[in-house]
N, C-alpha and C positions, 0 to 999 in steps of 0.2 A: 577749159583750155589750160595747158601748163606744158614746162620744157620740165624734160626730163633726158635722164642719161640710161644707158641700157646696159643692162651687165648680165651675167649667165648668172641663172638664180642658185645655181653652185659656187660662185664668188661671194657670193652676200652674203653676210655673220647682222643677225640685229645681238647688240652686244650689252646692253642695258632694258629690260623691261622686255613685256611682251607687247605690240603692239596690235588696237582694236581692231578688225574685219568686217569690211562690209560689201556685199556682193550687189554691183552698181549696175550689173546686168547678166544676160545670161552670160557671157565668156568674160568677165572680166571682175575682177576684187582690187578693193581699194584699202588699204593698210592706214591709217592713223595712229598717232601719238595717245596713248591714252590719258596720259594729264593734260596737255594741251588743246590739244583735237589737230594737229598740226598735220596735211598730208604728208605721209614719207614715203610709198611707192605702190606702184601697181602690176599685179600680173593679173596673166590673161589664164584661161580655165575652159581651152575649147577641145579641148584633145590634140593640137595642130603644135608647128614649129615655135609660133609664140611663148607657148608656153611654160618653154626653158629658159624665159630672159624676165626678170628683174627691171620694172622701168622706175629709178627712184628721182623723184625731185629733184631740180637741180640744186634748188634754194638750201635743200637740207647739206650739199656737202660741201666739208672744209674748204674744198677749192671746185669751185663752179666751173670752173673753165676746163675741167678734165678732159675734154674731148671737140672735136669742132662737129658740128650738125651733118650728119648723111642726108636727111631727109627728112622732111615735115610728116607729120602722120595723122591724119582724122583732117585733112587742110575744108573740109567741107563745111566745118563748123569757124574756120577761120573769119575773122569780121573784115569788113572791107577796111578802115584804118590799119590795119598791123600788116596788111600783104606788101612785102618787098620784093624785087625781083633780083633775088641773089642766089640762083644758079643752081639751086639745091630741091632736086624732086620733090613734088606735091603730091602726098597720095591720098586718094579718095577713100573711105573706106565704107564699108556694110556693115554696120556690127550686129544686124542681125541676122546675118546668113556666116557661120562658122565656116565651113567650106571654102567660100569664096576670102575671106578674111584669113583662112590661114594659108590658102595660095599668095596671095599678098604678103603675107609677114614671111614666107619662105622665100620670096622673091629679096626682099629689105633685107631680110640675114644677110642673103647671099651679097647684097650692093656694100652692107657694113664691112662685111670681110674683105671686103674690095680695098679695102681705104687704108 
């Protein structure tokens, strides 16, 4: 579980270092720091709409509060202590069915752009 911020992965510049790769499942890679081991963001690798968005940690940037929450994402893995009821979509996701998961993230683009 982590909050992360979402940006088109043609905004992104990593601008020091190259960072380590690891593929956490089938549609998805996870970036770390390679001196630290520190996460710094995840893309998705399914052939679908996701795949053009950059989700980087929030903790890694200058200012954290860049953006206010559209929507929870993966809320299935959410633990019963952290669920608040603050008015902001809960989505379910499959991550092992690509298909259905990039219907999803097509749907989220389009509510982000909303905002």
């Amino acid at each position: 579980m982590f909050a992360s911020a979402t940006f088109a992965t043609s905004a992104v510049k990593v601008l020091l270092g190259l960072p380590k790769k690891y593929k956490s499942s089938e549609v998805s890679e996870r970036f770390f720091c390679n001196d630290c081991g520190s996460s710094l963001f995840t893309r998705y690798c399914s052939g679908g709409a996701f795949d053009s968005l950059t989700h980087i940690m929030v903790g890694t940037l200058d200012n954290p509060e860049v953006g206010k929450p559209v929507f929870h994402y993966g809320a299935e893995s959410e633990l019963s202590w952290m669920h608040s009821e603050d008015g902001i979509p809960r989505i379910r996701i499959d991550v092992s069915d690509p298909a259905k998961q990039n219907d999803l993230i097509a749907e989220l683009v389009a509510l982000g752009q909303k905002t």
